[in-house]
C-alpha positions in Angstrom: 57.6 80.3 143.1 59.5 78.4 140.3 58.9 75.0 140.5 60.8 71.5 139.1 59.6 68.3 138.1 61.4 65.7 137.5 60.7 62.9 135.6 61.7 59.5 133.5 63.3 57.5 136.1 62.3 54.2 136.4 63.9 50.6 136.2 66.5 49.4 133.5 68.9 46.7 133.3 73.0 47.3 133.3 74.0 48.6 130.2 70.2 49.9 129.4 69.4 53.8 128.9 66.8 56.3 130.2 66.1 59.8 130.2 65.4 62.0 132.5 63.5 65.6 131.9 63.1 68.2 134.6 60.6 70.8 133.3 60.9 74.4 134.6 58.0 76.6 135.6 58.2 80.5 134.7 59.7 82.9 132.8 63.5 82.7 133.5 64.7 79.4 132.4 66.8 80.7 129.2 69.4 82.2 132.3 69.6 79.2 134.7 72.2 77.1 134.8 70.7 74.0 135.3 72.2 71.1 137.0 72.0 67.7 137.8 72.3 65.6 141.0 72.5 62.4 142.4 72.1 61.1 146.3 72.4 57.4 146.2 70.7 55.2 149.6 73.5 56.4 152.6 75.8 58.8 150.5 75.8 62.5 150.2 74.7 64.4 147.0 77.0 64.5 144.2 77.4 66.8 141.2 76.5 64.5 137.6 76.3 67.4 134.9 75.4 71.3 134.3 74.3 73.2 131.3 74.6 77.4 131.5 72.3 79.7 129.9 75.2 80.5 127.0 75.0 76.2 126.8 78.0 75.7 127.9 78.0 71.9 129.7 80.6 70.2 132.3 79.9 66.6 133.5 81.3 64.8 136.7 84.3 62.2 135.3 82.4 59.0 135.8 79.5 60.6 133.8 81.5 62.0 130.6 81.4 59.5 127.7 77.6 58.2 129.0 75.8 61.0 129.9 74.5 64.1 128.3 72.8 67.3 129.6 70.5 69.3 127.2 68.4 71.8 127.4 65.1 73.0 125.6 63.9 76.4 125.5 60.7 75.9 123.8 59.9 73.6 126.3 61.5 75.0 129.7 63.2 71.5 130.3 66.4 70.2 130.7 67.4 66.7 130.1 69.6 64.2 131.1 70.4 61.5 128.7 71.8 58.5 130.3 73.8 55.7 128.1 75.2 52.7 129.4 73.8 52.7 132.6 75.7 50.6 135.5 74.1 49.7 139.3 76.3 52.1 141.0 73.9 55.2 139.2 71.4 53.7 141.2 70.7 57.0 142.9 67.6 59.6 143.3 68.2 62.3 140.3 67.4 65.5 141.4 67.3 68.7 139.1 68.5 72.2 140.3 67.9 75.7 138.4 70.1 78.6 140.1 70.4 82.2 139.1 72.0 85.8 140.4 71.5 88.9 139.9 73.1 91.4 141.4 69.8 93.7 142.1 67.6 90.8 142.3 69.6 88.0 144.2 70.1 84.9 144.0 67.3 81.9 142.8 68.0 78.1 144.0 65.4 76.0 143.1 65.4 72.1 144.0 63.1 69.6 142.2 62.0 66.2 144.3 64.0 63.9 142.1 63.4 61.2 140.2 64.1 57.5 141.4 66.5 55.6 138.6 67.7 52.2 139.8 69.8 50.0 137.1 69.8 46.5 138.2 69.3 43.1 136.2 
């Protein structure tokens, strides 16, 4: 089975930056689209940012301007690039690779997240 790993969360201050990388096991990571979530303490999971296999990217609105979703192929990673960070992306980043094929079905793999809390 494919697996995801998250990593790069940690602790930063308001304002601060981090990274996160999810690294993809396997074979098929050039046709994911891999995408990023969030599930802060009590809410439900919401969408942050997405990057296709033809690198075509869409972020949620509070994200654009701050964030940035990359992938690398050499690598079988995705990344999440995360500027001016505020408390309220406090939140357990989790990383998501889906596929389908119409002979093969569809793939929907889920990572364990990464914890990121921004707080002074």
């Amino acid at each position: 089975q494919v697996q995801l790993v998250e990593s790069g969360g940690g602790l930063v201050q308001p304002g601060g930056s981090l990274r996160l990388s999810c690294a993809v096991s396997g074979n098929m990571f050039p046709v994911y689209t891999m995408t990023w979530y969030r599930q802060a303490l009590g809410n439900e999971r919401e969408f942050v940012a997405e990057v296709t296999n033809d690198d075509s990217t869409n972020y949620a609105d509070s994200m654009k301007g701050r964030f940035t979703i990359s992938r690398d192929l050499a690598e079988n990673t995705v990344y999440l690039q995360m500027n001016n960070l505020k408390p309220e992306d406090t939140a357990v980043y989790y990383c998501n690779a889906y596929y389908h094929d119409i002979f093969t079905g569809q793939e929907d793999y889920w990572g364990q997240g990464t914890q990121v809390t921004v707080s002074s």
